[in-house]
Backbone bond lengths (Angstrom), bond angles and torsions (degrees), N, CA, C in turn:
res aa  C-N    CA-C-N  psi(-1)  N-CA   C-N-CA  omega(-1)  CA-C   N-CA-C  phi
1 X - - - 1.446 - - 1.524 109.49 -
2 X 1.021 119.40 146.21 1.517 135.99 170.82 1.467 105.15 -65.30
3 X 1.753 95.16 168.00 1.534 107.36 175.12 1.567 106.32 -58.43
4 X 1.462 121.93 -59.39 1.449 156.80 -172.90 2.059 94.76 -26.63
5 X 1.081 89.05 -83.54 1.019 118.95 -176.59 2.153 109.63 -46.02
6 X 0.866 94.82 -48.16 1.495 94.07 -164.22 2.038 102.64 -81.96
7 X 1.341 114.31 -20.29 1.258 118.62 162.57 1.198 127.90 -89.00
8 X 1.302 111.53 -29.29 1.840 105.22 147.24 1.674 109.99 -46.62
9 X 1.685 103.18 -88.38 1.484 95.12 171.51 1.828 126.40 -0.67
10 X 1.314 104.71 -70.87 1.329 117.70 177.76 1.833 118.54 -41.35
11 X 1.702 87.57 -65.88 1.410 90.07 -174.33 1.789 126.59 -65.31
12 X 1.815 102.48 -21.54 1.184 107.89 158.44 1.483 136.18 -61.65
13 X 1.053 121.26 -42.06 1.448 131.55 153.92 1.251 121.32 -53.62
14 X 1.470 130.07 -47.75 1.146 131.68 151.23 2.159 123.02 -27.64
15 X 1.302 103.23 -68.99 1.103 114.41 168.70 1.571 116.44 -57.60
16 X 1.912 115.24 -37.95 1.343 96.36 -178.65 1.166 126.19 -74.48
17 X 1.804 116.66 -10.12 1.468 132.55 173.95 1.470 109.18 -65.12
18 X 1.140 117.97 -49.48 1.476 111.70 -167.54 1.765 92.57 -87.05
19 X 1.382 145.45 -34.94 1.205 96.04 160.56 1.501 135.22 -69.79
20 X 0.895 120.59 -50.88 2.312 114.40 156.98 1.805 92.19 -27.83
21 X 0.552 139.40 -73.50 2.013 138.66 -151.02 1.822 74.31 -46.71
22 X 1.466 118.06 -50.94 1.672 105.93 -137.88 1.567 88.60 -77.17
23 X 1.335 115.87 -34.98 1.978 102.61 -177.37 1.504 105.68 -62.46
24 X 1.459 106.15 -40.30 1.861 97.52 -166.23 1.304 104.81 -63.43
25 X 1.293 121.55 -66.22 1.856 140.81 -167.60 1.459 105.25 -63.87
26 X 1.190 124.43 -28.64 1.725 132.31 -148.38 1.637 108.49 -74.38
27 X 1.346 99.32 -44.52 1.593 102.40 170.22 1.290 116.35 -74.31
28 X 1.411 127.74 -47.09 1.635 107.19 159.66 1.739 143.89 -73.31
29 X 1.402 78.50 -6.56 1.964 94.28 151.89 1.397 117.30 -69.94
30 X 1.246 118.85 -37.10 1.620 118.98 -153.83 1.660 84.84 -94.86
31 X 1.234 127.90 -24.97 1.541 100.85 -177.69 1.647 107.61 -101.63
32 X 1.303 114.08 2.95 1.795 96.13 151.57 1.074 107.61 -94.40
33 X 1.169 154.28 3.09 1.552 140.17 134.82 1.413 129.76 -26.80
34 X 1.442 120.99 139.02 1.455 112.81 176.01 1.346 117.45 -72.60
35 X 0.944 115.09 162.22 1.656 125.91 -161.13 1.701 110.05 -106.75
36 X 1.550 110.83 105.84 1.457 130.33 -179.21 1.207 114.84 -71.17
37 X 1.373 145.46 124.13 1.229 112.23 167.30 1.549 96.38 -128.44
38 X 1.208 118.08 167.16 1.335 132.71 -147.90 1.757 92.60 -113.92
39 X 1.580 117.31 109.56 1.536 105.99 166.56 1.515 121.91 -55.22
40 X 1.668 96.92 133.23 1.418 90.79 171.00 1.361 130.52 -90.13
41 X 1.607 123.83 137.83 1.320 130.16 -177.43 1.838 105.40 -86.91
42 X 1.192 102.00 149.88 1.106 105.20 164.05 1.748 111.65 -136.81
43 X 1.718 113.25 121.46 1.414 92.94 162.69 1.258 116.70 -131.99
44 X 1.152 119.07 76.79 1.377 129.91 -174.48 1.881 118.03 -82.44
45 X 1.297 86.26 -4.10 1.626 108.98 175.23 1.684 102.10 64.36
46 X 1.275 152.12 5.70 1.154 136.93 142.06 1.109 135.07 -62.08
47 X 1.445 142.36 115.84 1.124 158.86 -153.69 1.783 92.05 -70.77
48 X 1.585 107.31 128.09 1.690 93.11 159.46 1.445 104.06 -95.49
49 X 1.849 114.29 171.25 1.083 122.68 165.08 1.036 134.75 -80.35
50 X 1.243 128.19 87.96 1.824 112.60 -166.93 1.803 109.39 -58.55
51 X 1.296 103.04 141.67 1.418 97.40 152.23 1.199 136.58 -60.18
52 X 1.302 137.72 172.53 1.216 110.69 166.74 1.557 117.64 -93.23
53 X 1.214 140.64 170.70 1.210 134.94 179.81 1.485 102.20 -123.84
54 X 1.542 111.90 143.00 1.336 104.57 -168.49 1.966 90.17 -78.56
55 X 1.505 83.15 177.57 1.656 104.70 171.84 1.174 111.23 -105.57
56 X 1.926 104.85 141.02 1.788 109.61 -170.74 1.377 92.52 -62.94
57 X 1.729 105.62 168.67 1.328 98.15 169.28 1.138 91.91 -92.08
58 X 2.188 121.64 157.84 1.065 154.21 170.32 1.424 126.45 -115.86
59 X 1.202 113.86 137.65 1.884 98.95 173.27 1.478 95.76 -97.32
60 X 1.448 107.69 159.86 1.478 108.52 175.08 1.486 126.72 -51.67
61 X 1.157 104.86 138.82 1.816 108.36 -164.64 1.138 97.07 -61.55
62 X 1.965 105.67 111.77 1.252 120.08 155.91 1.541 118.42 -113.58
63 X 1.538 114.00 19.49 1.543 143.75 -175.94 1.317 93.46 -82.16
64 X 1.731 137.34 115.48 1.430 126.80 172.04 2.018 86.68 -130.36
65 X 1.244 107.00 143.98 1.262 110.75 145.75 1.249 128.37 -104.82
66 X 1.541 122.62 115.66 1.629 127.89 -178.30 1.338 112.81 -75.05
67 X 1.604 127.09 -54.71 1.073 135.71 162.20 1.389 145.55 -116.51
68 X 1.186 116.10 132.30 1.613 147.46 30.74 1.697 95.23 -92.35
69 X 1.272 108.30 165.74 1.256 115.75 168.02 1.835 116.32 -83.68
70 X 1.237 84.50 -178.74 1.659 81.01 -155.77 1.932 85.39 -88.94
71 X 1.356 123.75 160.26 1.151 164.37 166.55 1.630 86.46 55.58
72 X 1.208 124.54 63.79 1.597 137.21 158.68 1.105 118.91 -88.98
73 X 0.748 104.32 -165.64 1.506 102.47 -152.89 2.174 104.24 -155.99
74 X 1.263 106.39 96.05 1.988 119.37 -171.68 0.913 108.74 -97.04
75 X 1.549 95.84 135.44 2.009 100.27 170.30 1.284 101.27 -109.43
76 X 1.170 143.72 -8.40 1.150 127.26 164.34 1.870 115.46 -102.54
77 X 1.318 113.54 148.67 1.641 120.76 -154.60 1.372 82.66 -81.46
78 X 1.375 152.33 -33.11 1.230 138.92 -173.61 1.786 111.88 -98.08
79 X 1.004 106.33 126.99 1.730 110.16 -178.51 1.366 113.27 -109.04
80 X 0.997 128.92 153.67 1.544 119.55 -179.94 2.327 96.27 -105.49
81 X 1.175 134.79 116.16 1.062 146.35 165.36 1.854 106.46 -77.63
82 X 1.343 89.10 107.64 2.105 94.23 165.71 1.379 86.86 -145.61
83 X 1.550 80.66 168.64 1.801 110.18 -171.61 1.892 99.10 -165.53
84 X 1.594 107.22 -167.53 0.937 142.29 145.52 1.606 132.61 -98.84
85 X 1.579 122.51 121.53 1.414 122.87 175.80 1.533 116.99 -121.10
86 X 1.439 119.91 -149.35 1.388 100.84 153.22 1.299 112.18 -100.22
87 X 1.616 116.83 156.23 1.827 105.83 177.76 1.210 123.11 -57.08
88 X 1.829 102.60 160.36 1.505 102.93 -169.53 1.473 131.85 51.22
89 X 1.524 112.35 25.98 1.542 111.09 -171.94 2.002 85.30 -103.29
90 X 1.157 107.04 157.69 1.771 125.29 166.26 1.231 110.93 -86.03
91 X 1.458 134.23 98.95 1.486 154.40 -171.01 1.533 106.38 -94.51
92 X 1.446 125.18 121.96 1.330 150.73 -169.45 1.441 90.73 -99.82
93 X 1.075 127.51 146.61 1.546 129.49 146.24 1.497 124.49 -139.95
94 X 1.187 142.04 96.81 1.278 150.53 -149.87 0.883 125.78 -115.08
95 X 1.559 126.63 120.48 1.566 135.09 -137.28 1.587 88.21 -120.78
96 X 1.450 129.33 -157.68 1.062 133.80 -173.97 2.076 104.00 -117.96
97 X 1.252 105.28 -5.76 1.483 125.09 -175.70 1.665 103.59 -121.97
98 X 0.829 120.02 -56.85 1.719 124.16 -171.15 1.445 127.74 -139.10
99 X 0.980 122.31 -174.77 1.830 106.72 179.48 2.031 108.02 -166.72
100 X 1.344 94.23 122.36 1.482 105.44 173.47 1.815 123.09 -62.62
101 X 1.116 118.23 123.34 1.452 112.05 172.62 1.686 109.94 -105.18
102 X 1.585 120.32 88.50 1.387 92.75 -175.32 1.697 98.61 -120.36
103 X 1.831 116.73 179.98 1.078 92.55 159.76 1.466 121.68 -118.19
104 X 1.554 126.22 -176.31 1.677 124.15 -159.87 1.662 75.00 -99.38
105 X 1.390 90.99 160.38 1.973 125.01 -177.77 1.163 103.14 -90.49
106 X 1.218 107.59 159.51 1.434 122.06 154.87 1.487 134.53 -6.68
107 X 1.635 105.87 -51.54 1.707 116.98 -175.21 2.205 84.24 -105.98
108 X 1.063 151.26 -1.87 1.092 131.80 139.01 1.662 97.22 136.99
109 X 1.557 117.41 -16.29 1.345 140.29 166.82 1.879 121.63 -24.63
110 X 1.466 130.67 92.25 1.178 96.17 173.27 1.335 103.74 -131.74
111 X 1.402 120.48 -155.73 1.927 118.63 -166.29 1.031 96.02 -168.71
112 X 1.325 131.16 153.27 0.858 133.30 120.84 1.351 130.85 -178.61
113 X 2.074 157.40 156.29 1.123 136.55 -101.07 2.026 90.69 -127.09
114 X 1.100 104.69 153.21 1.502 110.99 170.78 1.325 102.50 -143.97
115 X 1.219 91.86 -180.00 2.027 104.77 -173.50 1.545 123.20 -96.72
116 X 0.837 146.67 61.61 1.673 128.02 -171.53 1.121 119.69 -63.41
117 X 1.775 100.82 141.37 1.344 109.92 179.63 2.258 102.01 -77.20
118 X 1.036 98.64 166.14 1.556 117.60 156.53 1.417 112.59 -53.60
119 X 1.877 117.19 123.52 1.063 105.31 -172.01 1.645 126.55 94.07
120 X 1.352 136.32 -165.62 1.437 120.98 -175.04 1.385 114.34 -89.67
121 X 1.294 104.33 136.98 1.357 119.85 175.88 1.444 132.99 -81.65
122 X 1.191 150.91 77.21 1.648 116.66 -163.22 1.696 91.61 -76.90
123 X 1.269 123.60 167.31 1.730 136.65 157.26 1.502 101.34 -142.52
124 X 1.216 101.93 121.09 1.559 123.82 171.57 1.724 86.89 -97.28
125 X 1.562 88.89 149.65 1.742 115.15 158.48 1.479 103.30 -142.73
126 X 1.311 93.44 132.48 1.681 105.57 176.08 1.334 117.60 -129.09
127 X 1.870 120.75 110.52 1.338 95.57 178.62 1.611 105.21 -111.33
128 X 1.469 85.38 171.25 2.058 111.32 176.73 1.288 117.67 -109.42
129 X 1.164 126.73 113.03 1.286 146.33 144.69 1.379 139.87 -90.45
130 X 1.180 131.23 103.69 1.637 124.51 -172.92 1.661 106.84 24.99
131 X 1.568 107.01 76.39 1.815 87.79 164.26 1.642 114.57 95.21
132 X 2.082 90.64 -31.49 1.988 80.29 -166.99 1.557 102.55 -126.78
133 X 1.420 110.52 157.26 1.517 114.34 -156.00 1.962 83.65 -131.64
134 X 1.599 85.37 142.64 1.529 97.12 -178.69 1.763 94.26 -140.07
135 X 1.294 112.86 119.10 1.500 104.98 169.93 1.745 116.79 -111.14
136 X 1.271 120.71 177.24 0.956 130.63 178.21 1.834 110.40 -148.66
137 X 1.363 114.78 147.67 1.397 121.38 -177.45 1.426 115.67 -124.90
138 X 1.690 139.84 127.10 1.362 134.94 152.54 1.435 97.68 -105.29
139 X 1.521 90.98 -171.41 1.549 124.63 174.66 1.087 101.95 -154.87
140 X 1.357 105.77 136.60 1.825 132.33 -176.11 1.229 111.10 -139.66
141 X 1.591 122.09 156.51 1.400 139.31 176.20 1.523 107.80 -109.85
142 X 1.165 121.78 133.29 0.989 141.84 151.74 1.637 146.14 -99.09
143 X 1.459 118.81 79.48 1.643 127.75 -139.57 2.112 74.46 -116.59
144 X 1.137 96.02 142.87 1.731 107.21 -177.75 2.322 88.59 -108.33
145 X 1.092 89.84 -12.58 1.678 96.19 -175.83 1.607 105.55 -87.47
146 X 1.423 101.95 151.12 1.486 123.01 -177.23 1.306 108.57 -66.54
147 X 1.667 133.63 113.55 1.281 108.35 178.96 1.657 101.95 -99.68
């Protein structure tokens, strides 16, 4: 037999092993695999009914953000976020990259810095008080260019 010939041979057998390997082994491969599942759509065009869901309780929004103002406009990618909350509450602030956990002082004061991406920002702040959650929302720009 030729070179030609005897490395076909080879490589065919080769290939016919690993398909036989994939019927024998293949089904107990596929079930230690993690398990995908595919969301289901529905468009049957009937509206469902939501329930209603109650509402957390809230104290009246005493959550303000002072800085940055809302639809501003940053040249630097890091902003520093302060406001007013109620005192001693644990203040969230949530960027679209990272998120501050700090807490408000004494007179209700807190701060603290997140990352912005390029482009629009949303920043949520959410604070906690015994049980009650008060949030607040801006929008910011983020241009790394000289305006």
């Amino acid at each position: 037999m030729n070179r030609d010939a005897i490395l076909a041979t080879v490589i065919g057998f080769g290939i016919g092993l690993f398909i036989t390997g994939g019927f024998l082994y293949g089904p107990t491969l596929a079930k230690s695999l993690p398990k995908i599942r595919i969301p289901n759509f529905s468009f049957s065009g009937k509206p469902k009914n939501p329930s209603p869901t109650p509402l957390p309780k809230t104290l009246p929004s005493t959550l303000a953000i002072s800085s940055p103002l809302g639809e501003s406009i940053e040249e630097k990618s890091e902003t520093l976020v302060s406001g007013t909350t109620t005192p001693e509450s644990t203040v969230i602030i949530m960027g679209a990259l990272d998120e501050a956990i700090v807490p408000a002082n004494n007179e209700g004061a807190y701060a603290g810095k997140i990352t912005l991406t390029e482009g629009k920002n949303e920043i949520s702040v959410i604070s906690y008080h015994d049980g009650n959650e008060q949030s607040q929302a801006i929008t910011v720009f983020y241009t790394p260019e000289e305006l």
